[in-house]
C-alpha positions in Angstrom: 113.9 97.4 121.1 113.9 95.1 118.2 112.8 95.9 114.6 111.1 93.1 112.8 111.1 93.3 108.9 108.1 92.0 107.4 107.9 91.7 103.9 106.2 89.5 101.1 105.7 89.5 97.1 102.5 90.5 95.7 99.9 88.5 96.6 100.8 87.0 99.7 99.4 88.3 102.3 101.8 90.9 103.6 99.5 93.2 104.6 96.4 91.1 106.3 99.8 89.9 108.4 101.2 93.2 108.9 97.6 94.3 110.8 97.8 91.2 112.8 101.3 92.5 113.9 98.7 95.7 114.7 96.5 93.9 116.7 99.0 92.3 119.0 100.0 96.0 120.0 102.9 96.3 118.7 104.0 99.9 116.0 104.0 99.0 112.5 106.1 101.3 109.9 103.3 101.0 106.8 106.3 102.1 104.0 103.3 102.8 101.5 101.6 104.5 103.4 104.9 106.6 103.9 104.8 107.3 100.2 101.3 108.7 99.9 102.1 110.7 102.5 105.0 112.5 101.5 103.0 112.4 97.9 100.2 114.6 99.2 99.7 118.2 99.1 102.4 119.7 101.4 104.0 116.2 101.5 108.2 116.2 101.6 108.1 114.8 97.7 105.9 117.4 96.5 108.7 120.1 95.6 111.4 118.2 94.3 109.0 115.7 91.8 107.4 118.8 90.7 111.1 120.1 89.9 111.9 117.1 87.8 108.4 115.7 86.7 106.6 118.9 86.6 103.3 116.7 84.8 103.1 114.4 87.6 102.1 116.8 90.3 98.8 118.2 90.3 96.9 120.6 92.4 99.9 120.6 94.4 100.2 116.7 95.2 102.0 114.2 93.1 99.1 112.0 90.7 101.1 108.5 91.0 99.8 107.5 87.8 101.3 110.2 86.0 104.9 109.5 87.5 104.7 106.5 87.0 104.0 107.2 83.2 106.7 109.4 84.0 109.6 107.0 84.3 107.7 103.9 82.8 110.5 102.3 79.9 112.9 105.1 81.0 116.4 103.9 83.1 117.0 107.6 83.9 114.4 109.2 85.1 113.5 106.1 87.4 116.8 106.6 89.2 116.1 110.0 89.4 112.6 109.3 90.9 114.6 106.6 93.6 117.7 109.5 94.5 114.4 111.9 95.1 112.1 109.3 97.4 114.5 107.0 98.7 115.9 109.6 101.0 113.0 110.9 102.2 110.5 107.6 102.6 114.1 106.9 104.8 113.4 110.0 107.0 109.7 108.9 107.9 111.4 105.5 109.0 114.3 106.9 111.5 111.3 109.1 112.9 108.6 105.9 113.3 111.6 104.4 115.3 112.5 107.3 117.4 108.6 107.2 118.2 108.6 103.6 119.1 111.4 103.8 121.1 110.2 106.7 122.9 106.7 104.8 123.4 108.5 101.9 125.3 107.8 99.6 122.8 109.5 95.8 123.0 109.0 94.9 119.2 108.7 97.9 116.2 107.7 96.5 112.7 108.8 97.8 109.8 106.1 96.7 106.7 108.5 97.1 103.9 107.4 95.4 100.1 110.8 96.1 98.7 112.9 95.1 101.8 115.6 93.3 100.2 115.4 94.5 96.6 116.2 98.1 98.4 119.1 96.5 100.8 116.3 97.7 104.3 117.3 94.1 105.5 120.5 95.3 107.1 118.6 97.9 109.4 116.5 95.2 110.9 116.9 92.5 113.6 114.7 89.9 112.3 113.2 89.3 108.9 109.6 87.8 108.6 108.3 87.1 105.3 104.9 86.4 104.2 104.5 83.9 101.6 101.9 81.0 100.2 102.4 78.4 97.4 102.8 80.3 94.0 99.4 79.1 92.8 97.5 80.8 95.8 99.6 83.8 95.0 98.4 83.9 91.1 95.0 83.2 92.0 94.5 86.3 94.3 96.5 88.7 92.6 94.9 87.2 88.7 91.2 88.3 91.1 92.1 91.6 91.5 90.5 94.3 89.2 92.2 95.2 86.2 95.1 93.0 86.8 96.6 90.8 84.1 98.7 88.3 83.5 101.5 90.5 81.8 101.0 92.9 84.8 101.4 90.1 87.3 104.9 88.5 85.6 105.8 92.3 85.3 105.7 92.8 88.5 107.3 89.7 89.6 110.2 90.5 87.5 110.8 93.5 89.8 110.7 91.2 92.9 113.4 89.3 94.9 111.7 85.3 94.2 109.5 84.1 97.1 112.1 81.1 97.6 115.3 83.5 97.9 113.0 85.8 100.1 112.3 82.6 102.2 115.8 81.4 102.5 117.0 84.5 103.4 114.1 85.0 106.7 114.7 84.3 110.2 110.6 83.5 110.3 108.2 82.7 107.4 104.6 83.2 108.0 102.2 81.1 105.7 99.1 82.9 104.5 98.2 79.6 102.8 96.3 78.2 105.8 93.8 81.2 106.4 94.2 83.8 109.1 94.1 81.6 112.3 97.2 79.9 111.3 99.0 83.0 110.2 97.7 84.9 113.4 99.4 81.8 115.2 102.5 82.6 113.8 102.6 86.3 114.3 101.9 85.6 118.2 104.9 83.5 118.4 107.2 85.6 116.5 105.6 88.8 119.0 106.4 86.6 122.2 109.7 85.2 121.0 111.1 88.7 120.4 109.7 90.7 123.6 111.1 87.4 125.7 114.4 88.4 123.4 114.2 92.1 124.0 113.2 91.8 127.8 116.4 89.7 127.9 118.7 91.9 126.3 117.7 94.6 128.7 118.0 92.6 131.4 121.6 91.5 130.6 
């Protein structure tokens, strides 16, 4: 089996392209979804947050607004948030593979925002990243409700650039374009790697 990374800054598309990956059959690895889960009541995070950020959880599931008031303008107790998640958001992922193993699949995608700001680049095959000219990207994001310009470059601050992200990828899906063309893309990069993976198997 192959794992494709697919990643993408804010904005571009990431996760329109991530349910074409969907629609072409193959298992996608949603990482925030992964994080609400374990966030809920009886989720993995639960326990340990409410041991260190006891505000942050309530009626036994973790508020993310109030974490992330939590460890807003604070070094410490952001690490402390990443040594708590990290580990566990990790133990979602090794299970999502074991499952798409198990189910036979070719390709598995792994829909990770932060894929090379957390290093997750190294546990994949292939990177795909989702991108669109830097104007596009402000003009959806600047749409969104409640979002502002200080958010935005906030944000962005956090983020590996687009062009570094780019140069880095064995594919780059534009998002640019409309879905059509990006649903192009995603079918070639699906048929390219089971041809790759029925090849290995083969060999």
């Amino acid at each position: 089996m192959i794992v494709l990374g697919l990643t993408g800054s804010i904005g571009m598309g990431k996760s329109a392209t991530a349910s074409m990956f969907k629609e072409a059959g193959l298992p996608v690895y949603d990482a925030d979804a992964a994080v609400h889960s374990i966030y809920q009541v009886g989720g993995s995070a639960v326990g340990p947050l409410s041991d260190r950020f006891p505000d942050a959880v309530v009626d036994g599931a973790v508020d993310r607004n109030k974490l992330r008031q939590a460890v807003l303008n604070d070094a410490g107790a952001l690490k402390d948030l990443e040594t708590i998640v990290h580990p566990l958001v990790g133990e979602t992922q090794l299970k999502f593979r074991d499952e798409a193993l198990a189910s036979g699949a070719p390709v598995a995608v792994l829909d990770i925002p932060l894929l090379y700001e957390t290093g997750g680049d190294a546990r994949c095959d292939y990177v795909a990243v989702v991108s669109a000219p830097a104007k596009v990207q402000r003009e959806r994001v600047l749409s969104r409700p409640g979002m502002t310009q200080a958010a935005f470059e906030a944000i962005l601050s956090k983020q590996v650039p687009d062009a570094e992200k780019r140069a880095k990828a064995d594919f780059i899906i534009s998002s640019a374009f409309g879905f059509d063309f990006a649903r192009a893309h995603v079918t070639a990069i699906v048929e390219l790697l089971t041809e790759l993976d029925h090849k290995a198997s083969h060999d």
